[in-house]
Backbone as a ProteinNet text record, in pm:
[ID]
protein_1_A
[PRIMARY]
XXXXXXXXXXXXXXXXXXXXXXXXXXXXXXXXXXXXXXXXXXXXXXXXXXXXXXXXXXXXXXXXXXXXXXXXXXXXXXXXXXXXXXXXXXXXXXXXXXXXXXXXXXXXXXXXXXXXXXXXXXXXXXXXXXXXXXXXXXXXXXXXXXXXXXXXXXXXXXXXXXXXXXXXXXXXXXXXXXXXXXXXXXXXXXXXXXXXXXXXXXXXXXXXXXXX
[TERTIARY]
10516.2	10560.9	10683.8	10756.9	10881.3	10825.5	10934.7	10862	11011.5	11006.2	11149.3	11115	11198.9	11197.1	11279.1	11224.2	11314.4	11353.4	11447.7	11531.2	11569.6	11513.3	11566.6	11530.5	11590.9	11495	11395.6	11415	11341.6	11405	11508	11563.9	11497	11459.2	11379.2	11236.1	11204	11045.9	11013.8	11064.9	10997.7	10988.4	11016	11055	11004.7	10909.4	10865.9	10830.7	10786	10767.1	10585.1	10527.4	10355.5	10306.5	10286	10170.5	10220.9	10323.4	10389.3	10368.7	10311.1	10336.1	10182.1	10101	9942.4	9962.7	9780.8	9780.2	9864.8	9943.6	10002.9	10143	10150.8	10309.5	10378.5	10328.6	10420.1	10392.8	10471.5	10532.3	10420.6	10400	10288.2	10403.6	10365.6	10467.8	10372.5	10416.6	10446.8	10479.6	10458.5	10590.3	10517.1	10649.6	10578.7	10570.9	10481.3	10490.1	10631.8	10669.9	10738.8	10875.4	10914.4	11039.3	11138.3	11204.7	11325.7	11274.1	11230.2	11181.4	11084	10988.9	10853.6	10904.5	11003.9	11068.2	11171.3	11200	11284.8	11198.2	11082	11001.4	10950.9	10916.1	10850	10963	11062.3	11204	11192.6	11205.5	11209.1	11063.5	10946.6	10816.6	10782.9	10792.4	10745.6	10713.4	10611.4	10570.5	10693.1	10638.2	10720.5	10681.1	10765.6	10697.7	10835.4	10783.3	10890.9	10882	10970.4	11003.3	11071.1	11053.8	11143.6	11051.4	11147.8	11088.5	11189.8	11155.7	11186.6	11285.6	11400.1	11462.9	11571.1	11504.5	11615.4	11771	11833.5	11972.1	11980.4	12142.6	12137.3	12102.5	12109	12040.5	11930.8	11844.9	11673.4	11643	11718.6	11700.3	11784.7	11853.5	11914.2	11784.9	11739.2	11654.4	11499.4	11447.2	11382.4	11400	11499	11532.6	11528.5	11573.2	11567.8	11483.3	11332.5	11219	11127.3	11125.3	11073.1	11069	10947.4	10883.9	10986.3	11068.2	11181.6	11161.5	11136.3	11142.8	11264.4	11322.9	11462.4	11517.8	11356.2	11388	11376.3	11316.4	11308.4	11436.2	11391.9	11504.7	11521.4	11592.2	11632.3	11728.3	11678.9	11781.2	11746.9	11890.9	11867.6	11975.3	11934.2	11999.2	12033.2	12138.7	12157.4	12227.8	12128.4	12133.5	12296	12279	12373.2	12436.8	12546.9	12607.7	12655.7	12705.3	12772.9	12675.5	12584.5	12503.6	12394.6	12317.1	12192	12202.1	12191.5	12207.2	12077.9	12078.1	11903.4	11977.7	11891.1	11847.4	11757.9	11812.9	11663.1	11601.3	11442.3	11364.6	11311.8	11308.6	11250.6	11133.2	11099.1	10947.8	10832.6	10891.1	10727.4	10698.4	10800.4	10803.7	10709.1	10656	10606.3	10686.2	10641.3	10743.7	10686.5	10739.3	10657.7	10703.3	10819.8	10832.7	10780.8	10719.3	10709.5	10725.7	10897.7	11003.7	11049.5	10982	11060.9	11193.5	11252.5	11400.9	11371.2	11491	11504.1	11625.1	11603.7	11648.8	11764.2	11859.7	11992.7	12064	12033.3	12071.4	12136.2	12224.8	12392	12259.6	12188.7	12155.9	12051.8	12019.5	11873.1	11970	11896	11994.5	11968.2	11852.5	11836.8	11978.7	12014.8	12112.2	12244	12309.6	12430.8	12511.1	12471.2	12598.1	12606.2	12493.1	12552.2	12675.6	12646.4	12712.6	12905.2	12878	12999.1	13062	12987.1	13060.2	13085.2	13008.5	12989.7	13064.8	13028.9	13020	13166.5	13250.3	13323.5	13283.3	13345.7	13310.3	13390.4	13502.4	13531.9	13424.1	13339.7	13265.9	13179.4	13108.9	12944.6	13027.3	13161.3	13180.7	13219.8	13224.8	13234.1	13101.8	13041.7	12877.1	12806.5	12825.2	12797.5	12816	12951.4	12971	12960.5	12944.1	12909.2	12751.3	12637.8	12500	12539.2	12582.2	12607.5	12603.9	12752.5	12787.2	12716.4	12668.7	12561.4	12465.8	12431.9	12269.8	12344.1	12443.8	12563.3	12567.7	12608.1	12688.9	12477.6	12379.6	12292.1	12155.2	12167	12078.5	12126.1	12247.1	12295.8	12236.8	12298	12302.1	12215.7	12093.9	11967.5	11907.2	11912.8	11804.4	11943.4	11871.8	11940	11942	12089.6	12070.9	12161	12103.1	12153.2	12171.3	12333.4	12342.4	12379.1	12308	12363.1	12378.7	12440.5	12394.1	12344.7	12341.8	12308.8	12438.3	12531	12679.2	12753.4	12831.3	12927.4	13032.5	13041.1	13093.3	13234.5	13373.3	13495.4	13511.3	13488.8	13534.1	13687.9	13772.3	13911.7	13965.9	13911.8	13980.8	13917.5	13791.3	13738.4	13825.3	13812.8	13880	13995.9	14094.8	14264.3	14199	14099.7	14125.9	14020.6	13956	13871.5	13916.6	13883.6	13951	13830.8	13928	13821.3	13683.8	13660	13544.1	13406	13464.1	13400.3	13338.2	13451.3	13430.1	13248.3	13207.7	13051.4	13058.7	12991.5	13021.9	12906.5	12903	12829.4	12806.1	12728	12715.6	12785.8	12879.1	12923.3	12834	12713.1	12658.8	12578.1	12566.5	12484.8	12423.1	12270.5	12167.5	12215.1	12323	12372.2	12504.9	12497.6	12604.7	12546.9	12653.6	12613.2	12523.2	12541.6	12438.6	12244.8	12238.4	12110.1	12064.4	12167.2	12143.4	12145.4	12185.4	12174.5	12036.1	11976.2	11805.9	11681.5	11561.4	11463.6	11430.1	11435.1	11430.6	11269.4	11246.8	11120.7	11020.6	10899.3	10851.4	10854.4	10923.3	11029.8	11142.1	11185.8	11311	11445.4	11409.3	11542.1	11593.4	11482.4	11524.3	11518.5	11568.9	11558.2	11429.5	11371	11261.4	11239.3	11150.9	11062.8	11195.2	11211.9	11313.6	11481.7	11509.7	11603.8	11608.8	11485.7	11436.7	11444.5	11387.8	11380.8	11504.4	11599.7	11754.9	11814.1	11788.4	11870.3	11852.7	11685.7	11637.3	11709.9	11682.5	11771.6	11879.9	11936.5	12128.6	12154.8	12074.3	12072.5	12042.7	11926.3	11915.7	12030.1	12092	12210.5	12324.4	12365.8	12504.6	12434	12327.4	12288.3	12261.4	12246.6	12161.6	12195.1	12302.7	12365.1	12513
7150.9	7278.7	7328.8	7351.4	7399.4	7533.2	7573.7	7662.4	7738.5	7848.5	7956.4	7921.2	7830.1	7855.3	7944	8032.6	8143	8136.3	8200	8137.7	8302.6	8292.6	8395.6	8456.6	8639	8690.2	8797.4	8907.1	9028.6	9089.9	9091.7	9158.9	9006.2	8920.8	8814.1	8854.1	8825.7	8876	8974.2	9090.2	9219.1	9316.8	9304.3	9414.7	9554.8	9616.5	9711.4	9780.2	9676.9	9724.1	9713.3	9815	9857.1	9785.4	9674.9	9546.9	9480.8	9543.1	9481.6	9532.6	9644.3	9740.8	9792.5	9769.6	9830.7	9940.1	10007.8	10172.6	10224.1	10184.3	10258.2	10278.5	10215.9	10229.2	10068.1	9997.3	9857.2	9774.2	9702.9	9564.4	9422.6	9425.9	9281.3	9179.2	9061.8	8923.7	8833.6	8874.9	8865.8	8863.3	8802.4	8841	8895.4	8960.3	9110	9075.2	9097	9080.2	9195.5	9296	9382	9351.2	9230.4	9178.7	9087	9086.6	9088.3	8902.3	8818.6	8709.7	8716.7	8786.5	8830.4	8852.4	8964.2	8969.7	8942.5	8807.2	8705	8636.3	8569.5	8483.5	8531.9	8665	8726.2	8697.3	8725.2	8712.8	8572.9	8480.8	8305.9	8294.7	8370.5	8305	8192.4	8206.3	8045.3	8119.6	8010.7	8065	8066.3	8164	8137.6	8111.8	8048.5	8018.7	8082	8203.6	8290.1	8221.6	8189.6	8064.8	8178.2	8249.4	8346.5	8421.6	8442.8	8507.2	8629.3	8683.5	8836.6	8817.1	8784.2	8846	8686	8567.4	8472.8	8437.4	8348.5	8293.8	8264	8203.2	8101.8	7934.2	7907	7739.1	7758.4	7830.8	7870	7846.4	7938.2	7926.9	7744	7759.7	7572.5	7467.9	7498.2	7415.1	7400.8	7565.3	7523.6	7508.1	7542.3	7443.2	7295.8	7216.4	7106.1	7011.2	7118.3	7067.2	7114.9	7147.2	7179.3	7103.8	7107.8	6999.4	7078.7	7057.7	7079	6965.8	7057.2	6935.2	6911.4	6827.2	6805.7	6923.9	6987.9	7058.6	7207.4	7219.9	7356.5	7463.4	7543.8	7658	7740.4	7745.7	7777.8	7892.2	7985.5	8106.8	8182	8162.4	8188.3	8295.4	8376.4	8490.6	8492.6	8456	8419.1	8521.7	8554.8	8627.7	8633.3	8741.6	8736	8662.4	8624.5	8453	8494.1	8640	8700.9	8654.1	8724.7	8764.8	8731.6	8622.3	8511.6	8400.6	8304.2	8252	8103.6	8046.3	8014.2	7834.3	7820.7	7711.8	7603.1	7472.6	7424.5	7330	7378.7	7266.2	7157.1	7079.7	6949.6	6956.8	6929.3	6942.6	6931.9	6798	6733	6817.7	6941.8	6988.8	7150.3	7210.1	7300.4	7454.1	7518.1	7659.2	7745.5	7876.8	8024.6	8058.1	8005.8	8051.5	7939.4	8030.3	7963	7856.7	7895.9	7803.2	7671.1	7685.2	7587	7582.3	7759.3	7795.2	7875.6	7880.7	7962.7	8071.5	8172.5	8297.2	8314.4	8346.5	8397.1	8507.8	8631.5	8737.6	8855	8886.2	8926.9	9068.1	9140.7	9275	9216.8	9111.1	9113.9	9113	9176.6	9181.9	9032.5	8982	8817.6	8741	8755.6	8692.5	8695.8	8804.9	8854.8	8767.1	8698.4	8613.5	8518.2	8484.4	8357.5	8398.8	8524.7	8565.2	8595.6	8607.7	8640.5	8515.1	8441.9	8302.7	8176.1	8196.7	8108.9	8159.1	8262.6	8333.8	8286.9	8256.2	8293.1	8286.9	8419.1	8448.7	8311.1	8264.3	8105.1	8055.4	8060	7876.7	7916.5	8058.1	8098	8074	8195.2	8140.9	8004.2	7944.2	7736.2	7713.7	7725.4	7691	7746.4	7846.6	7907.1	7846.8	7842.2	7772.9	7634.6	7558	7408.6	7388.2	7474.1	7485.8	7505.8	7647	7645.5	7541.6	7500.6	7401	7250.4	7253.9	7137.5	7137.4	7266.8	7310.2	7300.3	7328.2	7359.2	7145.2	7131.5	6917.2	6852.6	6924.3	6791.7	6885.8	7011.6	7037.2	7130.7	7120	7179.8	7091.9	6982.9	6834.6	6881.8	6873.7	6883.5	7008	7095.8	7206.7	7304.5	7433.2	7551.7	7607.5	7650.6	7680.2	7830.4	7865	8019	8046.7	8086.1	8154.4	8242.9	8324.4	8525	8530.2	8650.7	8721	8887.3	8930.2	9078.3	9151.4	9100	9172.3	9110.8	9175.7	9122.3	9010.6	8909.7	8783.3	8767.1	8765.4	8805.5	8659.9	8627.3	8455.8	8444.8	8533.2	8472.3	8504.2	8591	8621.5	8421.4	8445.8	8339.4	8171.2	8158.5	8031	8021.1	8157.2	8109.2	8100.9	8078	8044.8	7956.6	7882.2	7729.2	7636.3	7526.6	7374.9	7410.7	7334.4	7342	7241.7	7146.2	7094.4	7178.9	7288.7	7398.7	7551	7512.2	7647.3	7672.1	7754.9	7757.3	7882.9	7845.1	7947.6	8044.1	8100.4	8254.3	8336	8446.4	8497.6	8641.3	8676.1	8764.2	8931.2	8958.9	9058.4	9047.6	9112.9	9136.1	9242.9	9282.5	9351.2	9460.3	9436.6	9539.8	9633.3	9607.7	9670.8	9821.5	9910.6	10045.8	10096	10022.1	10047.2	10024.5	9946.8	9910.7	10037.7	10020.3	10120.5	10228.5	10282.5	10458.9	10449.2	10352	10383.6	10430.8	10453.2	10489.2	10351	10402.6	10266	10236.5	10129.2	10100.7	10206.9	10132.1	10228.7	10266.4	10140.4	10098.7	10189.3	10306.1	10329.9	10272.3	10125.6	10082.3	9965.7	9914.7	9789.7	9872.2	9806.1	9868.3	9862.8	9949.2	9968.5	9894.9	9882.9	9858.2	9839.9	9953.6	10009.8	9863.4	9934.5	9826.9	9664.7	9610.2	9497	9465	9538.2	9536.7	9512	9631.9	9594	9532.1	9413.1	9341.1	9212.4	9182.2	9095.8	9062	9148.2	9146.8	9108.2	9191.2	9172.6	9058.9	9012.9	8808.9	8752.8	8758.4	8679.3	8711.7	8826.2	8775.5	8737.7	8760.1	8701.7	8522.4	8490.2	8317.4	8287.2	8381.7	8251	8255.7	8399.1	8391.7	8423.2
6842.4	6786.3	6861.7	6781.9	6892.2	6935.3	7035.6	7140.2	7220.5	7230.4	7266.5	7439.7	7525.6	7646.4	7688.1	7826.5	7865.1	8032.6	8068.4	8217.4	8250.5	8407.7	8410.5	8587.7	8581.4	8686.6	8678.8	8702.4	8714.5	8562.3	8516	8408.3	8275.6	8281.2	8197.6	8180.7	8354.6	8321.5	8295.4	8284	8255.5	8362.4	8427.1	8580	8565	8572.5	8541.8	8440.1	8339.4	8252.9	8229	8123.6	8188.3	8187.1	8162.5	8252.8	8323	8411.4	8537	8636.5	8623.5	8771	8795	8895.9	8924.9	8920	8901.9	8927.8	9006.2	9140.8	9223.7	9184.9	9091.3	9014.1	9113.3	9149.4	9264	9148	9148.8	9079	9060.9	8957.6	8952.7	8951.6	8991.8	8977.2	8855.4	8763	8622	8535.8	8404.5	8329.6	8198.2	8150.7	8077.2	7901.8	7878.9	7705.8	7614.4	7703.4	7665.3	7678.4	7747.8	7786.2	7648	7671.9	7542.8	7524.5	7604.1	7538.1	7419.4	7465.5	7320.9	7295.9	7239.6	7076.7	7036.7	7129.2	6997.1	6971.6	7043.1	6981.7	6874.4	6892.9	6756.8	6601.3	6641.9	6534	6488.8	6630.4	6582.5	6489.8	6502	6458.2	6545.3	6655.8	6745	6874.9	6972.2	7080	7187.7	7270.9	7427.7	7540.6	7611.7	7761.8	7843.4	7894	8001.5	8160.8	8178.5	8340.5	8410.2	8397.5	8464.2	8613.1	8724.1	8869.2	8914.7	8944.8	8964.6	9125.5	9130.8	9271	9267.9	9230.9	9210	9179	9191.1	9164.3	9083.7	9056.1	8933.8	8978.6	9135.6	9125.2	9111.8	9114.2	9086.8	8983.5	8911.1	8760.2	8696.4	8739.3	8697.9	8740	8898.1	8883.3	8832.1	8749.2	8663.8	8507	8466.9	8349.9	8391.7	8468.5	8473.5	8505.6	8546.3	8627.7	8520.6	8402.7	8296.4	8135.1	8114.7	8004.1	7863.2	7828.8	7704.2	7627.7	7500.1	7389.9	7305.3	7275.9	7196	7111.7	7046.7	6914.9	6973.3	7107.3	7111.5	7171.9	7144.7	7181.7	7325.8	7395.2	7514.5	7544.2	7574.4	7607.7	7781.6	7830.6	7961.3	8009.1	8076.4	8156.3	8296.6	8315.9	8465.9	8533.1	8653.1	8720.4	8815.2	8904.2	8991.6	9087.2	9050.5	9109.2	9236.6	9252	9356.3	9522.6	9517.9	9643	9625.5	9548.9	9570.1	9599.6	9722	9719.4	9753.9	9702.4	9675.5	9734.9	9835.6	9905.5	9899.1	9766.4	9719.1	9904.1	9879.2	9970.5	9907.1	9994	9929.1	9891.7	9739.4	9677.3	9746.5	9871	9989.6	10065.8	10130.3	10232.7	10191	10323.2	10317.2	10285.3	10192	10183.7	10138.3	10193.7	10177.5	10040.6	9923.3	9838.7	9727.1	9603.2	9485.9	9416.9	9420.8	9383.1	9472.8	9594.7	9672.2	9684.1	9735.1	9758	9863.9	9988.9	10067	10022.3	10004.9	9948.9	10045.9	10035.7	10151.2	10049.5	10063.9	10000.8	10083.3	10000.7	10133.7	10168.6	10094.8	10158.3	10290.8	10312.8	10418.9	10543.4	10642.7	10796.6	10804.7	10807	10914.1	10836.5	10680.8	10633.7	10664	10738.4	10772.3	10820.2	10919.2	10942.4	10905.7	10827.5	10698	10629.8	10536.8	10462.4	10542.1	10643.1	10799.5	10766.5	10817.7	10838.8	10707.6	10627	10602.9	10404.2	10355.2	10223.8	10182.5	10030.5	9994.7	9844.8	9784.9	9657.4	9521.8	9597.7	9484	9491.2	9575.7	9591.6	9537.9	9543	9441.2	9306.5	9266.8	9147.3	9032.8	9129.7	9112.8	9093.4	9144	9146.1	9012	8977	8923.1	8754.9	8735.6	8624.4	8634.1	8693.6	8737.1	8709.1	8722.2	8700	8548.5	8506	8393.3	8284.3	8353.9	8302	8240	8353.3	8365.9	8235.4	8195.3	8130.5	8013.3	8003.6	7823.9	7807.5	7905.4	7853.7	7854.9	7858.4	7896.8	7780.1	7734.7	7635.9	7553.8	7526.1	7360	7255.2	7292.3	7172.7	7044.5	7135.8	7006.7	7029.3	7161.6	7147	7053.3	7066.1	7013.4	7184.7	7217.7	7395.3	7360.6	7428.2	7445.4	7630.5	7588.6	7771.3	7771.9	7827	7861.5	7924.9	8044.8	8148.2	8139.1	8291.2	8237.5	8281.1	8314.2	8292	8227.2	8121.1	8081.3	8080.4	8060.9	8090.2	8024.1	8061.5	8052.6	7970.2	7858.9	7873.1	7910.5	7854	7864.2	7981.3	8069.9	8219.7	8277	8243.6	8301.4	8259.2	8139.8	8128	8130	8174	8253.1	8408	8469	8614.8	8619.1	8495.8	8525.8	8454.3	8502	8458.3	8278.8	8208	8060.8	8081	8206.6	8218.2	8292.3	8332.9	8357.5	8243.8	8143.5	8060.1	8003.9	7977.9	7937.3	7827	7741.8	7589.7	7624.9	7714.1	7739	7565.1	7543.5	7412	7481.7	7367.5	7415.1	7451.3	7417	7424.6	7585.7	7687.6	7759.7	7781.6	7882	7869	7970.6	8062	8118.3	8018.7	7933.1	7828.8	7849.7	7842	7839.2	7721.7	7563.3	7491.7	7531.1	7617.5	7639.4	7800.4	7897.3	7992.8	7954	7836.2	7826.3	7765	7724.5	7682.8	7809.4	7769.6	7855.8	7980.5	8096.6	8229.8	8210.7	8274.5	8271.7	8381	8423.8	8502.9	8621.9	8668.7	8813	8829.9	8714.5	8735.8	8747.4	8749.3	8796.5	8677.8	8647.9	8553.1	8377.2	8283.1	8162.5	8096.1	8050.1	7915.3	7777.9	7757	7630.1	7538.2	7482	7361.4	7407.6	7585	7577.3	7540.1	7601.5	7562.3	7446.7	7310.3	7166.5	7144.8	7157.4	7078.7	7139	7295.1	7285.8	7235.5	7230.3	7136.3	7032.8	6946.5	6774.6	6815.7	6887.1	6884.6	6972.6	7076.5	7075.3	6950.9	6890.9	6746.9	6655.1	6604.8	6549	6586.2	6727.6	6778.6	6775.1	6801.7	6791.8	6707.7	6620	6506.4	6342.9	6356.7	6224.3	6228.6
[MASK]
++++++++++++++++++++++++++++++++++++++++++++++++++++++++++++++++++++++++++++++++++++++++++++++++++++++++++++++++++++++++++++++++++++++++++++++++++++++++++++++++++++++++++++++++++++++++++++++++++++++++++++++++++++

């Protein structure tokens, strides 16, 4: 049966939205039926499987698309997070690790991270990386799936493809979930991530920028 796979982070899974967050109002690590994947699946008529983790990169997210059971025919829409200041460290599958994913997290706000980010940070090389994962996911499962790539900010294509080689370019959809139409709606219960309502209309308005 084909099947809507989804890629993502905290703005995928559902980030505060009400069967995310316990009585105390704190964050379940879950993913939310209220999140803009359920209702495109609902639109497609086909099930979903949301792959999405709340605080991740974009190699996180690259490396579970690529570590994930995809069928030729099914459909794939992914939201990639912030390329700027995540920077995700794959471990080797054998080896022991405190995270999920089998990534060590290096994120410019943590103090222990600082002088990575000092010494080591330049904003070309995340943004190379960035479209190179991309990239990667556009040349190895367009062919036959239906692939959808968003983000949750706005994605410039033409600033972007006068300063990348065309073996880099990646056909982003032009609508994203940080658009001021979706942030002026009601926030979730987190305050911080978007609501129910936002989720809904950006659903639709992915299904028609993809699919008609």
């Amino acid at each position: 049966m084909q099947t809507l796979w989804t890629f993502g982070c905290s703005h995928t899974q559902g980030h505060g939205m009400p069967d995310c967050v316990d009585s105390n109002g704190d964050p379940l690590n879950k993913t939310s039926k209220f999140s803009w994947p359920n209702h495109l699946a609902e639109i497609l008529n086909i099930p979903v499987i949301n792959n999405s983790h709340a605080g991740i990169g974009p190699k996180a997210v690259w490396n579970n698309v690529i570590n994930s059971n995809i069928q030729p025919d099914d459909v794939i829409a992914i939201m990639w997070p912030c390329w700027e200041t995540r920077i995700d460290l794959l471990i080797d599958p054998d080896a022991r690790s405190n995270h999920a994913l089998q990534i060590q997290a290096v994120r410019a706000w943590d103090e222990q991270d600082e002088s990575y980010f000092e010494k080591y940070y330049h904003k070309y090389d995340r943004w190379i990386e960035f479209h190179l994962l991309a990239r990667h996911i556009q040349d190895n499962y367009s062919k036959n799936n239906k692939l959808i790539q968003t983000s949750y900010d706005a994605y410039n294509k033409k600033r972007s493809r006068e300063n990348l080689p065309s073996n880099l370019h990646v056909d982003f959809t032009h609508i994203a979930l940080g658009f001021h139409k979706y942030c002026a709606m009601p926030l979730a219960l987190d305050n911080t991530h978007l609501g129910v309502e936002a989720h809904i209309e950006f659903a639709q308005d992915l299904y028609t920028e993809a699919f008609r």
